[in-house]
KOLPA-995427 format. One record per atom (N, C-alpha, C): x, y, z negated; residue in one letter. Coordinates in steps of 0.2 Angstrom, whole numbers, plus 5000, padded with zeros to 4 digits. Atoms other than C-alpha are relative to their C-alpha. Layout:
<lozas>
XYZa ...
</lozas>
This chain:
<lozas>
500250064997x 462251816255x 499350015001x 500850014994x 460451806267x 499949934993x 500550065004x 459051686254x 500349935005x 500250014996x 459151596269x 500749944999x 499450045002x 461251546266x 500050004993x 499850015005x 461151526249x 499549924999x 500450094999x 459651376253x 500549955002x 499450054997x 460951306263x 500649984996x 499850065002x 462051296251x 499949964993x 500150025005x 461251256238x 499649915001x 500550075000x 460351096246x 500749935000x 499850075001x 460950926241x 500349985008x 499850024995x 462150846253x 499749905003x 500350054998x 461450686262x 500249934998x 499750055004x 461650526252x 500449975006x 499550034998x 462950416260x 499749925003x 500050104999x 462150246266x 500449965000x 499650055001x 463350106260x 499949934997x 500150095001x 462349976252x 499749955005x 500250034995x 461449936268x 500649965002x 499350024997x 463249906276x 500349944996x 499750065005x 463849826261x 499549935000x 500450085001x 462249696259x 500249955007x 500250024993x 462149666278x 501049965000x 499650025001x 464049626277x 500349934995x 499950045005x 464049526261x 499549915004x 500250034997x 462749426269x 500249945008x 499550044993x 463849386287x 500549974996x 499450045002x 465349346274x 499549924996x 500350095002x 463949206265x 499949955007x 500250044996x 463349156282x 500649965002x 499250004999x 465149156285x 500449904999x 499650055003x 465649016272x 499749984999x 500850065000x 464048936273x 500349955008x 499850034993x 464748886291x 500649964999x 499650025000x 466348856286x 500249934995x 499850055005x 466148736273x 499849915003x 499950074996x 466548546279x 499449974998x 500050045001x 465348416281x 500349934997x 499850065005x 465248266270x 500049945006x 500150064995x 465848126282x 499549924997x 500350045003x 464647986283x 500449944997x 499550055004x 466147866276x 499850014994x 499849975007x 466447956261x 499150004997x 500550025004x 464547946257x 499849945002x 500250085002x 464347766260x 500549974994x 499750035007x 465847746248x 499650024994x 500349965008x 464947866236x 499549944996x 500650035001x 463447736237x 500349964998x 499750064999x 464547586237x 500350004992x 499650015004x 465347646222x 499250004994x 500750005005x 463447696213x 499849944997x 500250075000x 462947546216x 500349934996x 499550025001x 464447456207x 499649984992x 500350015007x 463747376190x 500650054995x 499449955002x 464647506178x 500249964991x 499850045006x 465747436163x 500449945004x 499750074998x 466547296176x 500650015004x 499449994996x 468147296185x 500149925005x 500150054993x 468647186201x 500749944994x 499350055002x 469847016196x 500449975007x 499450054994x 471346956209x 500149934993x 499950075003x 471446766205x 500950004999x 499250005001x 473346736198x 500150084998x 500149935000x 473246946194x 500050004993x 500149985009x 472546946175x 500049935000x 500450085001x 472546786163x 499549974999x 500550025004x 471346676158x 500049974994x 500050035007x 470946626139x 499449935001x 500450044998x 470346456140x 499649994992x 499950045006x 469446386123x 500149935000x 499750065003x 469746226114x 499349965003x 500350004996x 468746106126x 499550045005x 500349994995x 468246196138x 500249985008x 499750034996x 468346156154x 500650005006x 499449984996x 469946176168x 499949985005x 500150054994x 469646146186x 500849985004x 499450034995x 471146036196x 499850035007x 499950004993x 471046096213x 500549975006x 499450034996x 471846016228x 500150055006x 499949954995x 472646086242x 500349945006x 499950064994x 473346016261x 500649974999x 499350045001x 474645886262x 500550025006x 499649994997x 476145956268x 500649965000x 499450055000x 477845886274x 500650035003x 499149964997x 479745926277x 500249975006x 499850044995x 479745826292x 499950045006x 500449974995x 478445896301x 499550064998x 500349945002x 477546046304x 499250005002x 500950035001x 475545966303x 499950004994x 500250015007x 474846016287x 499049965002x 500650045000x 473245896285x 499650014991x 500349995006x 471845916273x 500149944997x 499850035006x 471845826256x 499649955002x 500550084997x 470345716262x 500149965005x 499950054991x 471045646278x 500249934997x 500150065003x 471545506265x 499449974997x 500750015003x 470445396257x 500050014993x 500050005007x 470745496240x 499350004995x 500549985005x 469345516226x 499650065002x 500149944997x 468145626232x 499350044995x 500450015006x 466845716222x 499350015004x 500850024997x 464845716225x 500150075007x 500349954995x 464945896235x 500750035003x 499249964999x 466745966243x 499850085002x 499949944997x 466846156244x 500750014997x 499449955000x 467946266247x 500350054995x 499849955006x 469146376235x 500350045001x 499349935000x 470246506242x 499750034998x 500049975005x 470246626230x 500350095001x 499849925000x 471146776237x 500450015010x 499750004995x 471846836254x 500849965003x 499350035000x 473746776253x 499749935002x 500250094999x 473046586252x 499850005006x 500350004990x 472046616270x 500650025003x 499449994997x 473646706275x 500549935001x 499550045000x 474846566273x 499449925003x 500150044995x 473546436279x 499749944993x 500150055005x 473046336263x 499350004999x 500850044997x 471446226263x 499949964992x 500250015006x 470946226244x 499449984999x 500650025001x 469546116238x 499949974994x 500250045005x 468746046224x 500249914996x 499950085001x 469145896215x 499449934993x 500750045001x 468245746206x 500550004991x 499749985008x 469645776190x 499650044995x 500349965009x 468945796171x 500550024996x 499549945003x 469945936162x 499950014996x 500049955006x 469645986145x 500850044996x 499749965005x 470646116135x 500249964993x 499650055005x 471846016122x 499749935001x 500250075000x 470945856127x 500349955004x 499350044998x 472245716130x 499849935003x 500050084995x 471945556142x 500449965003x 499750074999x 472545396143x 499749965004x 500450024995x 472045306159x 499450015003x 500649994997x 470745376166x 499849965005x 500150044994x 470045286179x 499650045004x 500349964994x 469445406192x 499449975004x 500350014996x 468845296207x 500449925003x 499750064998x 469145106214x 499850015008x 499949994994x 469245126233x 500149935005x 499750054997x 469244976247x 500350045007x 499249974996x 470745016260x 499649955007x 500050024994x 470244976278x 500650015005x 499349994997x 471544946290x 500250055002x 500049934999x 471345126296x 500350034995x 499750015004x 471645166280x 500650004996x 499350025002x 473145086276x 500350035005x 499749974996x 473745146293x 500250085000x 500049925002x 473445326287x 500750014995x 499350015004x 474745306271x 500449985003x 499250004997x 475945226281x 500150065001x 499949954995x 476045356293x 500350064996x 499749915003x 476045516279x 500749974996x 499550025002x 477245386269x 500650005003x 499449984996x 478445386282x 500350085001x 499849954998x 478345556287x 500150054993x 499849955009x 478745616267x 499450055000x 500349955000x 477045706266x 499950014989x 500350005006x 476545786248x 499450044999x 500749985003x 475145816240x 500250074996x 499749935006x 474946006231x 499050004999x 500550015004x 473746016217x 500150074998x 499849945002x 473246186209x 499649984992x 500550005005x 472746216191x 500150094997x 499749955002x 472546386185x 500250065004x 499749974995x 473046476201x 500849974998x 499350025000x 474646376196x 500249935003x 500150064997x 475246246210x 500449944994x 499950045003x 475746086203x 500849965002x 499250034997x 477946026202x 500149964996x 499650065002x 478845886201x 500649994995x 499549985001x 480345886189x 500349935001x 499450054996x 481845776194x 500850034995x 499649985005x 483145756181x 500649995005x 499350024995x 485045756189x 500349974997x 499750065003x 486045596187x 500650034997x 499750015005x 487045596173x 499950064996x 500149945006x 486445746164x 499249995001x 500949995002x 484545736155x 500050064998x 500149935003x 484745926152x 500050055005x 500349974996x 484745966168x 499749995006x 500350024997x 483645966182x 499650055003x 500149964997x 482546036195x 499449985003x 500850024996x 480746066204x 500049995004x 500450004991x 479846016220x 499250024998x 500749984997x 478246086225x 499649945000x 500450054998x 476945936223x 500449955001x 500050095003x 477145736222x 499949985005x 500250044995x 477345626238x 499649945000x 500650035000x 475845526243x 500349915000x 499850075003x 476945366239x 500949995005x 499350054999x 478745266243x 499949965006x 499850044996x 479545166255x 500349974998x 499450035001x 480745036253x 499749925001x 500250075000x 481044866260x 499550005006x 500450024994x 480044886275x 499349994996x 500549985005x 478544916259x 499750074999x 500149955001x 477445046257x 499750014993x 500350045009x 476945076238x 499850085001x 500349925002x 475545246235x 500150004994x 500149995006x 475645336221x 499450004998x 500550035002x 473945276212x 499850044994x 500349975003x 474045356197x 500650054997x 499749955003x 474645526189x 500250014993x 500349985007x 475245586173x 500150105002x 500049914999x 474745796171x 500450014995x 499849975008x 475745886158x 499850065002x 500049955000x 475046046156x 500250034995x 499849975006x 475846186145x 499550055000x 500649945002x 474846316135x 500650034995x 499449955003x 475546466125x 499350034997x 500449965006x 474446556109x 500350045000x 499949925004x 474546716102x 499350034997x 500849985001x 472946736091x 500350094997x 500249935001x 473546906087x 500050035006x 499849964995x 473846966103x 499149995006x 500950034995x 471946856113x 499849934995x 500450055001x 470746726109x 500149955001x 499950054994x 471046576117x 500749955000x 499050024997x 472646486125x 500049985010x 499749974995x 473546536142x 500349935004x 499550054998x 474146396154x 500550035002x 499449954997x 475846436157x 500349925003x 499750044999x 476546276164x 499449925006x 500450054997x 475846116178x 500449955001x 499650034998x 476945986180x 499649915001x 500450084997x 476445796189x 500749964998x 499750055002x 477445636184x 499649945005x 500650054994x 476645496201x 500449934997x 499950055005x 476645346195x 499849945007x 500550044997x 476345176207x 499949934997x 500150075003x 475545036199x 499549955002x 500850034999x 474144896197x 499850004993x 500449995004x 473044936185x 499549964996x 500550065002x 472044806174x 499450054996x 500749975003x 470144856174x 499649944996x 500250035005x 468944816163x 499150035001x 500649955000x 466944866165x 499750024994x 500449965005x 466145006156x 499450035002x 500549954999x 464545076155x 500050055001x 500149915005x 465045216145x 500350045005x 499649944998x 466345286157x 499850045007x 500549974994x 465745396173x 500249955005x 499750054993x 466945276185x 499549945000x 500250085000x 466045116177x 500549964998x 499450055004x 467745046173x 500650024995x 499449995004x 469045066159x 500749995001x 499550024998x 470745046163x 500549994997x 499450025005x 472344976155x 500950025006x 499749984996x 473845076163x 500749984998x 499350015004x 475644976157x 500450035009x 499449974997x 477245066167x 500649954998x 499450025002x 478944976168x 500549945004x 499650074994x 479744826175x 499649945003x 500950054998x 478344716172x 499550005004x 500750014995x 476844786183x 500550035005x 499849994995x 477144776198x 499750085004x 500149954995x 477044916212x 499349985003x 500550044995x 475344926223x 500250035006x 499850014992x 475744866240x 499550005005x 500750004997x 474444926250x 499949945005x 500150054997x 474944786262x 499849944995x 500150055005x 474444676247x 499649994996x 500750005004x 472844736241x 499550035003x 500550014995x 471344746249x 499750084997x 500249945001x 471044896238x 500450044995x 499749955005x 471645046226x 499650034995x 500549965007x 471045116209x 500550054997x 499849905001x 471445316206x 500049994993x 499949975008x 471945346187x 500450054998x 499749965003x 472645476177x 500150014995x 500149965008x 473345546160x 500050075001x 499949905003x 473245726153x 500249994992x 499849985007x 474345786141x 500250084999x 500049925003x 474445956133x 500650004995x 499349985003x 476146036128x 499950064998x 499649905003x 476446216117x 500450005002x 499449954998x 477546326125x 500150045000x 499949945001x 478546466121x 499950045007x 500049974995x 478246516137x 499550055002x 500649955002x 477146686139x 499750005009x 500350004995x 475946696154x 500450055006x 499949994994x 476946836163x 500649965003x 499350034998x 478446716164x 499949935003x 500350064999x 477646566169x 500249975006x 499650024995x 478346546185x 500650015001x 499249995002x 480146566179x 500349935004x 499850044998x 480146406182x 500049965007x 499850014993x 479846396201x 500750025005x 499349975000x 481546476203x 500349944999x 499350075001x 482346316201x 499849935006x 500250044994x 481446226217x 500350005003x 499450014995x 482446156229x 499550015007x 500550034994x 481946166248x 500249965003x 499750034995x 481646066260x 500549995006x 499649994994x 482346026277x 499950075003x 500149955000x 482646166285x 499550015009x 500150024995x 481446196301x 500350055005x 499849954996x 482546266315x 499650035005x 500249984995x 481446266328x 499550035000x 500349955005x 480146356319x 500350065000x 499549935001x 481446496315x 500250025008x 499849984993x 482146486334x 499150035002x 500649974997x 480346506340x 499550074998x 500349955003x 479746636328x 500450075002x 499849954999x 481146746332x 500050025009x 500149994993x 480946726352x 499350044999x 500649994998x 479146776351x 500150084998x 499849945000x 479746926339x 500550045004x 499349994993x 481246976354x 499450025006x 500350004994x 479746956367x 499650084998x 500649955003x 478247076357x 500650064999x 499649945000x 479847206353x 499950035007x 499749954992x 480447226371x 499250035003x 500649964997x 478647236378x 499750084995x 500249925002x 478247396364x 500350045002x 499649945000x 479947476367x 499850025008x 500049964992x 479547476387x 499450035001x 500949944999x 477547546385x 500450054996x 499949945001x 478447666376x 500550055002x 499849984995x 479747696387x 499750045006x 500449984995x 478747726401x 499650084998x 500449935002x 477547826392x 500450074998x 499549935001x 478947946386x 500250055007x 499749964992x 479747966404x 499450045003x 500749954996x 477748016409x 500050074998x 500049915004x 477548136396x 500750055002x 499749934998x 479148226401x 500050015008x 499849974993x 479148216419x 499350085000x 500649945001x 477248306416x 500450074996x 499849935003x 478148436406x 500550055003x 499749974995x 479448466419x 499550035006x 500449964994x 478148496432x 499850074998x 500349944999x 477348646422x 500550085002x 
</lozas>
């Protein structure tokens, strides 16, 4: 072999250039997944914020959802709601009467359902406390103008009730059935007074029975589990007080001897109440066991006739937009 081929073949063959290929390539696969990786929609980073911002250690409350632990005097609000009726379908706010009103009326719906259904919750001028038991209170003395008195009548006739809330728990009537005190049954709220005799007699004053239920091993406190109203209509013998917020004391006898108050027969009306506190085995998630035992009212046909009309209208108008739009779309797909 010639010097000349054995240079040749003794010379190194020429490196292979791959990592240029290989970087330049690793580089289009980054730029690659650098493209394909999804934006952060701006929703999703306003919740992010929405949620940073969130005081941390707290969680949200649905009112009626979790209980509350009252302590021993502390205080309870009575809330009112609209006076309804089985006659008629006008529910009317609590103050369209001349009840007891307190120095500032707001408003209390407390959760979406209550707006749903139409309920007009406000504040009341009722003192509460936690085991603290009341014997005539005297709320408020009131003078009745003929407006007034013509208001009662009117809701008296047309059977309206008052609905009270304590607790997120509305307030029932119980009603024993004749010949047995063992058993009986609830109504929703307490009507705004009687009729009889061509007389209209309001109910004036209330007794609350509230129940409550312990468990000091289990929480702190005590659980309303129970509201029940007793409407009482009487004439009440006052007495002036300094000491009491109304100004007056009140002497509340029940029975055969005081008479009914006939609004046609008194120029004016004076709002009293008791409170009385009951234990009950009754556990907070059972607590409306006892709404299961309410009667309803009348029934409203034309209400249910109308509601089903309008649902029959809003169907057929969907099914024919969607008819239509169907026959569109295939005729288009026929043409292609």
């Amino acid at each position: 072999h010639s010097p000349s081929t054995c240079l040749v073949a003794l010379r190194p063959a020429p490196p292979r250039r791959i990592s240029a290929p290989s970087a330049c390539c690793g580089s289009m696969a980054g730029g690659l997944a650098m493209r394909r990786t999804p934006r952060s929609s701006p929703l999703v980073l306003l919740l992010l914020l929405v949620l940073a911002a969130l005081p941390s250690g707290r969680a949200f409350y649905l009112p009626g959802v979790a209980p509350i632990e009252y302590q021993e005097g502390s205080k309870v609000d009575l809330k009112v709601n609209k006076l309804t009726s089985v006659k008629t379908q006008l529910p009317y706010g609590y103050y369209v009467l001349p009840y007891c009103r307190p120095p500032i009326i707001q408003d209390s719906v407390e959760n979406l359902g209550e707006i749903l259904v139409g309920d007009m919750i406000e504040n009341s001028p009722y003192e509460i406390n936690m085991l603290q038991n009341l014997t005539c209170q005297v709320l408020c003395k009131r003078e009745l103008s003929p407006s007034d008195k013509d208001k009662f009548r009117s809701m008296v006739e047309d059977e309206y009730l008052v609905n009270w809330l304590v607790d997120n728990l509305p307030g029932a009537t119980r009603y024993a059935r004749l010949g047995s005190e063992q058993s009986y049954w609830y109504t929703n709220g307490f009507p705004v007074g009687v009729e009889r005799n061509g007389h209209t007699y309001i109910h004036n004053h209330v007794k609350l029975i509230l129940k409550y239920h312990s468990s000091p091993y289990d929480y702190e406190g005590y659980r309303i589990v129970g509201f029940e109203i007793e409407p009482h209509s009487m004439v009440q013998a006052l007495r002036s007080d300094p000491a009491e917020p109304s100004g007056y004391a009140g002497m509340c006898h029940e029975g055969a001897a005081t008479p009914l108050h006939d609004i046609d027969a008194h120029p004016d009306v004076t709002f009293t109440y008791d409170v009385q506190w009951e234990e009950s085995s009754t556990r907070w998630a059972s607590r409306w066991d006892s709404y299961l035992k309410m009667t309803g009212g009348q029934i409203h046909w034309f209400s249910i006739l109308n509601s089903l009309m309008i649902m029959l209208f809003l169907s057929g108008m969907v099914a024919m937009i969607l008819l239509r739009t169907v026959y569109r779309d295939i005729t288009k797909y026929n043409e292609l």
